[in-house]
C-alpha positions in Angstrom: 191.8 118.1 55.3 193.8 115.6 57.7 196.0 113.3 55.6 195.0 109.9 56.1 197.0 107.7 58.7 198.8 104.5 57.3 200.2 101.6 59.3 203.5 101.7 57.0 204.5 105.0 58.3 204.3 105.0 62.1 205.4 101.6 63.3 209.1 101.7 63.1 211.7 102.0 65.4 215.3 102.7 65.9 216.4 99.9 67.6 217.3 97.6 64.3 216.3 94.1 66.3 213.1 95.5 67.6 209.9 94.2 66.7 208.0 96.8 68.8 205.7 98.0 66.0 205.1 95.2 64.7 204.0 93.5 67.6 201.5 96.6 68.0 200.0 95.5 64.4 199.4 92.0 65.5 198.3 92.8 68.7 196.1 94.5 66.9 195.0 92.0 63.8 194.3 89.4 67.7 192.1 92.0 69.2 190.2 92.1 65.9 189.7 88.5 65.2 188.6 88.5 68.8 186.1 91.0 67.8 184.7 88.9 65.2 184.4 86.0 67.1 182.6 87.7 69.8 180.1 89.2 67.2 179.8 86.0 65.8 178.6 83.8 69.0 176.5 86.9 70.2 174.6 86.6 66.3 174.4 82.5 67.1 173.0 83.3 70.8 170.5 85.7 69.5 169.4 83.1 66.9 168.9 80.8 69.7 166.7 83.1 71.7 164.6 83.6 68.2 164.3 79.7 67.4 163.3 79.4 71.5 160.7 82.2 71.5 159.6 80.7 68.1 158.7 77.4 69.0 156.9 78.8 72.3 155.2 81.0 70.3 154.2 77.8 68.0 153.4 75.7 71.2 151.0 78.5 72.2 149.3 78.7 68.8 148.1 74.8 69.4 146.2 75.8 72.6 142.5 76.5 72.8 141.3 79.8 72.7 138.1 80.6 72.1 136.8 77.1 71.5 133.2 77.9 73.1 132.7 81.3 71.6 130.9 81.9 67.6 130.7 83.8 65.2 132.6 87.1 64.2 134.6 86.9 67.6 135.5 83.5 67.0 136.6 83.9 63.7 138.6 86.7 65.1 139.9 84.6 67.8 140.9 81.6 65.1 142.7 84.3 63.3 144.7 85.6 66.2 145.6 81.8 66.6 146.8 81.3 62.5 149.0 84.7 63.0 150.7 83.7 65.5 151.7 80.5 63.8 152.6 82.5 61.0 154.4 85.2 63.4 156.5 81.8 65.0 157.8 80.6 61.6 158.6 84.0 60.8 161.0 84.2 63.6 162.2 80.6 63.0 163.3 81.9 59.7 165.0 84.6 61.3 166.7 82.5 63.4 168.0 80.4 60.2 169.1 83.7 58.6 170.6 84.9 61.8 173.1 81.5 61.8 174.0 82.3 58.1 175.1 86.0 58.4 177.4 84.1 61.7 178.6 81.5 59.4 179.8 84.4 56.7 181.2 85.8 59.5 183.0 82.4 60.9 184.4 82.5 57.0 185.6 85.6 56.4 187.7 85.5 59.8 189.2 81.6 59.1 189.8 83.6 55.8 191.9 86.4 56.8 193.5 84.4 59.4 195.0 82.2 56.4 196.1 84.9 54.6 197.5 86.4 58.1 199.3 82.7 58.2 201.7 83.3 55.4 203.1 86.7 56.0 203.4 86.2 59.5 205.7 83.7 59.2 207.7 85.0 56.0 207.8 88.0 58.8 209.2 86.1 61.6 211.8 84.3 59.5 213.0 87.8 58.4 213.3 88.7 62.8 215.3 85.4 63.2 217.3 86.2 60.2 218.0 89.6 60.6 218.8 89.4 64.9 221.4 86.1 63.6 222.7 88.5 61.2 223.0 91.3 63.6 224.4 89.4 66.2 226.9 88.0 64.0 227.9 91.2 62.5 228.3 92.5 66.0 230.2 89.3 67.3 233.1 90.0 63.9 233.1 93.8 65.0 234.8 93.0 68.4 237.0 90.4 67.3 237.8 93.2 64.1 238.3 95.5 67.1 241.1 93.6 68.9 242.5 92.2 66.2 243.6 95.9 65.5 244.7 96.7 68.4 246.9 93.6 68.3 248.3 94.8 65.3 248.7 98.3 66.5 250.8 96.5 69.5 252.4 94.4 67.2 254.2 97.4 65.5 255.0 99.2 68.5 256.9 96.4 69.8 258.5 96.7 66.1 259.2 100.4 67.2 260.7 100.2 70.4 263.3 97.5 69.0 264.1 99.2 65.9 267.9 99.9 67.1 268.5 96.4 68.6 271.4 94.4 67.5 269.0 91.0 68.6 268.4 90.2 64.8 266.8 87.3 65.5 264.5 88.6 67.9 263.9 91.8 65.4 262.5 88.6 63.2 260.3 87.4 65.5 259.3 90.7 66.0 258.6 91.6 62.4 256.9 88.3 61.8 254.7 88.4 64.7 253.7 92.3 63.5 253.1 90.6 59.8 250.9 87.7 61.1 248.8 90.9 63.2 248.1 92.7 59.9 246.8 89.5 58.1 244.6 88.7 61.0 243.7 92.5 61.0 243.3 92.7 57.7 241.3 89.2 57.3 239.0 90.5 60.8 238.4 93.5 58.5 237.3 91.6 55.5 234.6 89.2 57.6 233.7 92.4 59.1 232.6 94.3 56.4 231.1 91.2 54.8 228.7 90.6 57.6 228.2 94.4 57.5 227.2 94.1 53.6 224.8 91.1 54.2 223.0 92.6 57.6 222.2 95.8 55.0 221.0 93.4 52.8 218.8 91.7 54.9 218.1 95.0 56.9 217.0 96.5 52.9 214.8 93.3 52.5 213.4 93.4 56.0 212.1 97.0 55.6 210.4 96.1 51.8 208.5 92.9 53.6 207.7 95.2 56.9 206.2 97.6 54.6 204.0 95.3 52.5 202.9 93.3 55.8 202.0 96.8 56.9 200.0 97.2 53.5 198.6 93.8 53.8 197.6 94.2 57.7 196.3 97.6 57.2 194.5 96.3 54.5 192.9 93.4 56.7 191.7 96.0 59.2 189.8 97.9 56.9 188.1 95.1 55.4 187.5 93.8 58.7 185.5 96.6 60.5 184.0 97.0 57.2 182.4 93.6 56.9 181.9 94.0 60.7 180.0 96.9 60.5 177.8 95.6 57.4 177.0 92.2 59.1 175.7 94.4 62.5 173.6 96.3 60.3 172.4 93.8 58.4 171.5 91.9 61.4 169.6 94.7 62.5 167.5 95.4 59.3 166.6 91.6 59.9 165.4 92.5 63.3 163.6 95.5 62.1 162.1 93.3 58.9 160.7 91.3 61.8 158.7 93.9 63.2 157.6 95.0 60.1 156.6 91.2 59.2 154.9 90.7 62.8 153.4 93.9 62.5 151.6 92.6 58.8 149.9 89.5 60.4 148.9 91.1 63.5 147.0 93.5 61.3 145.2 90.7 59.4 144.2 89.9 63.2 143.2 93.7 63.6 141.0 93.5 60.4 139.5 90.6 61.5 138.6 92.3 65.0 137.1 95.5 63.0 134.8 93.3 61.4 133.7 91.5 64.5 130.4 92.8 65.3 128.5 92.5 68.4 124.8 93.2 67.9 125.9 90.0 64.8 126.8 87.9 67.8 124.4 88.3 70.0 121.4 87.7 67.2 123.5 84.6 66.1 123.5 83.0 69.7 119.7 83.8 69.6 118.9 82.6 66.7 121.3 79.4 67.1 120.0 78.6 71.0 116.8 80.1 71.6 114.3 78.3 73.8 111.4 80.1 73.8 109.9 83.4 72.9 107.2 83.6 76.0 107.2 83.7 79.8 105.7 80.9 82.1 101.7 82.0 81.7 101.1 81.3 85.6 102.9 82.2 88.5 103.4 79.8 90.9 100.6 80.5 93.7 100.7 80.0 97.5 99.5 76.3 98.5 98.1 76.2 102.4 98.8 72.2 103.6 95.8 71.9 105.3 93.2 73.4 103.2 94.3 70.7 100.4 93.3 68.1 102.7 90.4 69.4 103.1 90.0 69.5 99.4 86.8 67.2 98.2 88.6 66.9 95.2 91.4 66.5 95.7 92.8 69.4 93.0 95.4 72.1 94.0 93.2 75.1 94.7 94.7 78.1 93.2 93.0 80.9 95.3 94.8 83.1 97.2 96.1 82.6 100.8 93.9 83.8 103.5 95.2 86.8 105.7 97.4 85.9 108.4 96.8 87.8 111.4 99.3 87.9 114.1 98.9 85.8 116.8 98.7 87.2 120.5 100.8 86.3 123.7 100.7 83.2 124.4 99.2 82.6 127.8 100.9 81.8 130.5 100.0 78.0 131.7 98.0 77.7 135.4 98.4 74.8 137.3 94.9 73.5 138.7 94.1 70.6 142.0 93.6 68.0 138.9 96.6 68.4 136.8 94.1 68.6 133.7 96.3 70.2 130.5 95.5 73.8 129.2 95.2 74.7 125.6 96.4 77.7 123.8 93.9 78.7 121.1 93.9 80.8 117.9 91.6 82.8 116.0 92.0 81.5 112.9 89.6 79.0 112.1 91.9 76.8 110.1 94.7 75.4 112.2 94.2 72.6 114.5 94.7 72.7 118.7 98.4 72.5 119.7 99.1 70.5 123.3 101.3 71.1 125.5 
């Protein structure tokens, strides 16, 4: 079984003034809240494409449909109409829902991000502390360092005079290799004080590293799992839309099962009938002139003669007295037509 990773145990380094792992962690904790806020306005944009398609979807439940038809396809039709009200106000309640899973979400990162607040500065005072310190201690190291080395020179020159007969200048001598060793000796002393504090602040320093690393690591896990369980949440409220959508388009479905045609049809019958017979007469052939001469004066309803086709018409002659020619018929009934 693989041990389980922890943030306390791998982001150290050797360099004492380096803040390379923890600058990883925050770099980190950034991407995260980043994370968050992107999950966050994509939930508040998807709630704004539900209220948008639910008010259409409202709009569209006003409009006529069906207004002429009757019966079981109308009430069908009316019912269609109702569920998608109902189907539009479904999904402007998902839109509300939507904008409260984003606003649990806008809380829990403002949150962590206070709690992030604290520590990260307790952790950057301990940085500024503990480079000051370093510096410092390193700073009273080199002046440790030549303050030795004058006194080492100090009683050389001690050394190399030893059999002189210049007592006075054997004083100077002795007093300038005395004032070397205090200096030496005091160098020493701030030296190893600054070396005593930087451990102290170095022993400090690790303690607060490691809880921040506790507290970070900590962060993270509650973060992608309150991530995860908003995304899924938001799903099941997407799915609970279909389901919900899916219920009042049914109603419309048994509506539709119980329209029945043949009910229809007798209904518009029975509701708009005119008449159960045909016309009793049919409308007969009149001839214009045998009306007129009709001693009557009533339509005649017998039947049209037989029309027989007419011949060629003859070809007109021209004669010495210019005297018209007639075309004739055979039919008895039509008058003379001049030419």
């Amino acid at each position: 079984m693989m041990k389980n990773l922890h943030f306390k145990d791998f982001f150290w380094n050797s360099d004492l003034t380096s803040t390379v792992g923890y600058d990883a962690i925050i770099q980190y904790l950034n991407d995260g809240k980043r994370t968050c806020k992107e999950v966050e306005d994509f939930m508040k944009a998807r709630a704004s494409v539900e209220e948008k398609y639910a008010k259409e979807l409202l709009s569209l439940s006003k409009k006529v449909c069906g207004h002429s038809e009757m019966n079981t396809l109308k009430r069908s039709l009316d019912m269609l109409k109702l569920q998608t009200e109902q189907v539009s106000l479904s999904h402007l309640q998902l839109a509300q829902n939507m904008r409260e899973e984003a606003k649990k979400l806008e809380d829990f990162k403002e949150k962590q991000k206070e709690a992030r607040k604290k520590v990260e500065q307790q952790m950057d005072a301990l940085h500024k502390q503990r480079s000051s310190q370093y510096k410092k201690t390193m700073d009273s190291k080199k002046t440790y360092d030549q303050k030795c080395r004058d006194k080492e020179e100090a009683d050389q020159n001690v050394n190399r005079n030893t059999n002189t007969n210049n007592t006075k200048h054997m004083e100077k001598l002795y007093a300038k290799a005395q004032q070397a060793k205090q200096n030496a000796e005091e160098a020493d002393r701030l030296y190893q004080q600054n070396i005593t504090t930087l451990g102290k602040i170095r022993d400090d320093w690790i303690k607060e590293h490691i809880k921040a690393c506790e507290m970070f690591e900590k962060q993270s896990v509650e973060r992608i799992n309150f991530l995860r369980n908003t995304v899924w949440t938001h799903l099941n409220q997407l799915s609970q839309q279909c389901v919900t959508s899916d219920e009042l388009y049914e109603e419309v479905r048994k509506s539709l099962e119980q329209c029945d045609i043949q009910e229809d049809i007798e209904h518009f019958v029975n509701l708009r009938q005119t008449g159960d017979k045909p016309p009793a007469v049919p409308v007969v052939y009149e001839n214009f002139y045998s009306g007129q001469r009709s001693p009557t004066g009533a339509p005649s309803f017998r039947m049209p003669p037989p029309v027989n086709r007419r011949g060629p018409l003859p070809l007109p002659t021209q004669n010495s007295n210019d005297d018209s020619h007639y075309s004739t018929v055979e039919d008895a009934g039509y008058s003379v037509i001049q030419y």
